[in-house]
C-alpha positions in Angstrom: 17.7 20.6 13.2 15.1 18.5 14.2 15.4 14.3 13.6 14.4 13.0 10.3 11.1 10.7 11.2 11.2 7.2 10.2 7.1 6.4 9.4 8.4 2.7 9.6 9.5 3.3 12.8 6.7 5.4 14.7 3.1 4.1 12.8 2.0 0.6 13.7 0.5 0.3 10.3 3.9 -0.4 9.2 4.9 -2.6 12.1 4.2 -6.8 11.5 5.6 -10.3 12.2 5.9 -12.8 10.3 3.7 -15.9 11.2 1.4 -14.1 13.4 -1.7 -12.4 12.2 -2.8 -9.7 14.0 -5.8 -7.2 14.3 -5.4 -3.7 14.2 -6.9 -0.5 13.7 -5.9 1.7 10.7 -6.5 5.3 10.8 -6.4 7.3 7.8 -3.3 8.5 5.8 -3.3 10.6 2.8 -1.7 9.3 -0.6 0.0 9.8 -4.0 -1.5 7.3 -5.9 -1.7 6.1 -9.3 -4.4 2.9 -10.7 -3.7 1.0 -13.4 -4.7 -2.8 -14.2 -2.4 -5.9 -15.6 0.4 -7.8 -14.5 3.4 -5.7 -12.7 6.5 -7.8 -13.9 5.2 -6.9 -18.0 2.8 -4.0 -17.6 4.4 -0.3 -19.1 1.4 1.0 -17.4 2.7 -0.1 -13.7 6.7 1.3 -14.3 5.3 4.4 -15.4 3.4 4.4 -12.2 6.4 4.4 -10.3 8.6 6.5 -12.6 6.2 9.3 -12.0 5.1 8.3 -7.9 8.7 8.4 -7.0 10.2 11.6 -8.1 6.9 13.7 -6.6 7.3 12.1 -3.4 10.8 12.6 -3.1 10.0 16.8 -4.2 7.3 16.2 -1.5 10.0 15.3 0.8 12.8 18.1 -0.4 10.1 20.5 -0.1 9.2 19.5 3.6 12.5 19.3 4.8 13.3 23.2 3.3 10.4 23.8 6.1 11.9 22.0 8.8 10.4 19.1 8.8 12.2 16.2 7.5 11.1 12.9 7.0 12.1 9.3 5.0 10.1 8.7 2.4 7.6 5.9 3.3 7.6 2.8 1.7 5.7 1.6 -1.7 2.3 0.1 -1.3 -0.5 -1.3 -3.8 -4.0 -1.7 -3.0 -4.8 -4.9 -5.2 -7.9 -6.2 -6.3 -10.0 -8.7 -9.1 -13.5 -9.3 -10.1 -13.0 -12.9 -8.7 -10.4 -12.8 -5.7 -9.2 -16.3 -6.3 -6.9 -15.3 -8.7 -4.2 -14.0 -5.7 -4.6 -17.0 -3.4 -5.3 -19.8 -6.3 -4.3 -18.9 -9.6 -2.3 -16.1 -9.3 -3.1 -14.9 -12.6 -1.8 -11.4 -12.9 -2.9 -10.4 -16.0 -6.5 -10.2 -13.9 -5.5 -8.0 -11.5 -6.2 -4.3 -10.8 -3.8 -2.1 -8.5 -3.6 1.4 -7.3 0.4 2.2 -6.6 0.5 4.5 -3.6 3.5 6.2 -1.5 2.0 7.7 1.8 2.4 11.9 2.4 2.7 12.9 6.1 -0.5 14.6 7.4 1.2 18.6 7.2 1.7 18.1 3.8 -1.5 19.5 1.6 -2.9 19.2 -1.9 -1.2 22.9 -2.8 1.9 21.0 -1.5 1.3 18.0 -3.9 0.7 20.3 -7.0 3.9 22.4 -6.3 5.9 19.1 -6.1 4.5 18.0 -9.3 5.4 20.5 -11.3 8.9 20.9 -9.9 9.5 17.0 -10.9 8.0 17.9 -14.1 10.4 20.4 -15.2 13.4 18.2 -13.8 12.4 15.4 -15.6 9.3 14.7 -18.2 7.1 12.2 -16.0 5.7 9.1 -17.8 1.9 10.1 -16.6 1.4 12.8 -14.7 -2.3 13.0 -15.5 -2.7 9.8 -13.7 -1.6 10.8 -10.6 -3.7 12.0 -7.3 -4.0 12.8 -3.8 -6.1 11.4 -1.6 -7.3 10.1 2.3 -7.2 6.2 2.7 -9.3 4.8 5.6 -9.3 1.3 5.9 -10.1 0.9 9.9 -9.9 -2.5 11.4 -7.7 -4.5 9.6 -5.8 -8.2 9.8 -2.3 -7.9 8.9 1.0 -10.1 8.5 4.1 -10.2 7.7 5.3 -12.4 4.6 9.3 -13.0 4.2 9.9 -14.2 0.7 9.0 -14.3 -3.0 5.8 -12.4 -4.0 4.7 -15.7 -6.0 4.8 -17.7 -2.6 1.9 -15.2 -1.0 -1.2 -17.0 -2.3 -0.8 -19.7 0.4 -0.3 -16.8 3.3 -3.5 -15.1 2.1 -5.9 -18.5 1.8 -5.3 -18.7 5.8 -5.5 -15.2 6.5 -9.3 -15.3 4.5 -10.5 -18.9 4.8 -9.1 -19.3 8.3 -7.9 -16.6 10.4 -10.6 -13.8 9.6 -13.8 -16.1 9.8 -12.3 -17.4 13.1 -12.7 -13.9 14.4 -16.1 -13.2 13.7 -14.8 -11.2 11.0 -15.5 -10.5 7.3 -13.8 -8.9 4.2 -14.3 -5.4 3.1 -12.1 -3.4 0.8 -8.7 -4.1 -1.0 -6.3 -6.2 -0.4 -3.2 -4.1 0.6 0.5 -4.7 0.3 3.5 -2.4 2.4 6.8 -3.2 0.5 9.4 -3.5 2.8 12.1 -4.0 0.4 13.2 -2.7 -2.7 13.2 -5.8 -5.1 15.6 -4.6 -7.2 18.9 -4.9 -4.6 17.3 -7.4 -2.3 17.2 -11.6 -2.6 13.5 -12.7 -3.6 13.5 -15.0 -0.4 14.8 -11.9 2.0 11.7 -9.8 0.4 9.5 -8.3 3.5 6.2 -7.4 2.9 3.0 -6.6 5.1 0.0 -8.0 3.9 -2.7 -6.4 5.2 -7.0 -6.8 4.5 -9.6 -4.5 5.5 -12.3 -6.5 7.6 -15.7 -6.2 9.3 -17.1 -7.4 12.2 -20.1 -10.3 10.7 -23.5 -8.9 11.9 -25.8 -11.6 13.3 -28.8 -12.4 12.0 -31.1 -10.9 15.0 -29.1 -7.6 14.1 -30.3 -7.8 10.2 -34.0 -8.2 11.1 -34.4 -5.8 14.1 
């Protein structure tokens, strides 16, 4: 029986220190993924998220593995975003934020795969929104990542330097959603022993001979 791959352990994506930022290229990966909008400690909409993600990923998985090809299921993630960013890094005010839960599918895995695997967690269990959930490719590119150890609520000052500091230092620019890889499960780990990758889609900044020629 072949081993069972650990995608923490072979993609880069998922690989970060913490005090160092770091730029990296991001190729695509295909995703479960469910959007929603509010504040994650009080929103129903962002458990039933991840009362429906979980159980089709881990069919995914059951599935795949009858096939020969077993893997661990990857870690959460949440693309995160806000008509005015400041509310991460300033005023963390969550009720202003918009998210897309997301738990990564290995590349043999297809969309015929997906719909078997959510019907099978269907008829185990009644999912909270099954309608909400879909399958699709995530590219981000180049990308600054880090690693933060500790409390979500003690991220803002992390992300100032990564996008005041760090990224205009580079020559680069933000583009896309502010991602998050979470390490560890909140619910049996200390808030200050939390890991999580904190990752931004960038772009180089095009000079201003490039605009006008």
């Amino acid at each position: 029986m072949p081993d069972k791959i650990d995608f923490k352990k072979s993609l880069d994506g998922y690989r970060s220190k913490a005090g160092e930022f770091r730029v990296l290229q991001v190729p695509a990966a295909q995703y479960l993924m469910i959007d929603g909008a509010g504040d994650p400690n009080t929103s129903d909409a962002y458990q039933q998220a991840l009362q429906t993600l979980y159980p089709v990923a881990y069919k995914l998985k059951f599935a795949s593995k009858a096939q020969g090809r077993d893997y661990v299921v990857p870690p959460l993630e949440g693309l995160w975003w806000a008509e005015d960013m400041a509310v991460f890094t300033e005023r963390r005010d969550k009720s202003k934020w918009s998210w897309t839960m997301m738990l990564m599918a290995p590349a043999w895995l297809t969309g015929a795969d997906v719909t078997q695997a959510l019907e099978a967690a269907q008829e185990k269990k009644q999912l909270p929104c099954p309608e909400r959930i879909r399958f699709e490719t995530l590219l981000e590119g180049q990308c600054v990542q880090t690693l933060h150890i500790g409390p979500y609520d003690h991220e803002a000052g992390i992300l100032a330097t990564m996008h005041h500091e760090f990224i205009p230092a580079q020559g680069l620019r933000m583009t896309g959603k502010h991602h998050e890889i979470y390490l560890g499960d909140p619910r049996k780990v200390a808030p200050e022993k939390l890991r999580t990758i904190l990752r931004q889609p960038v772009e180089p900044v095009q000079q201003k001979e490039d605009i006008w020629n």
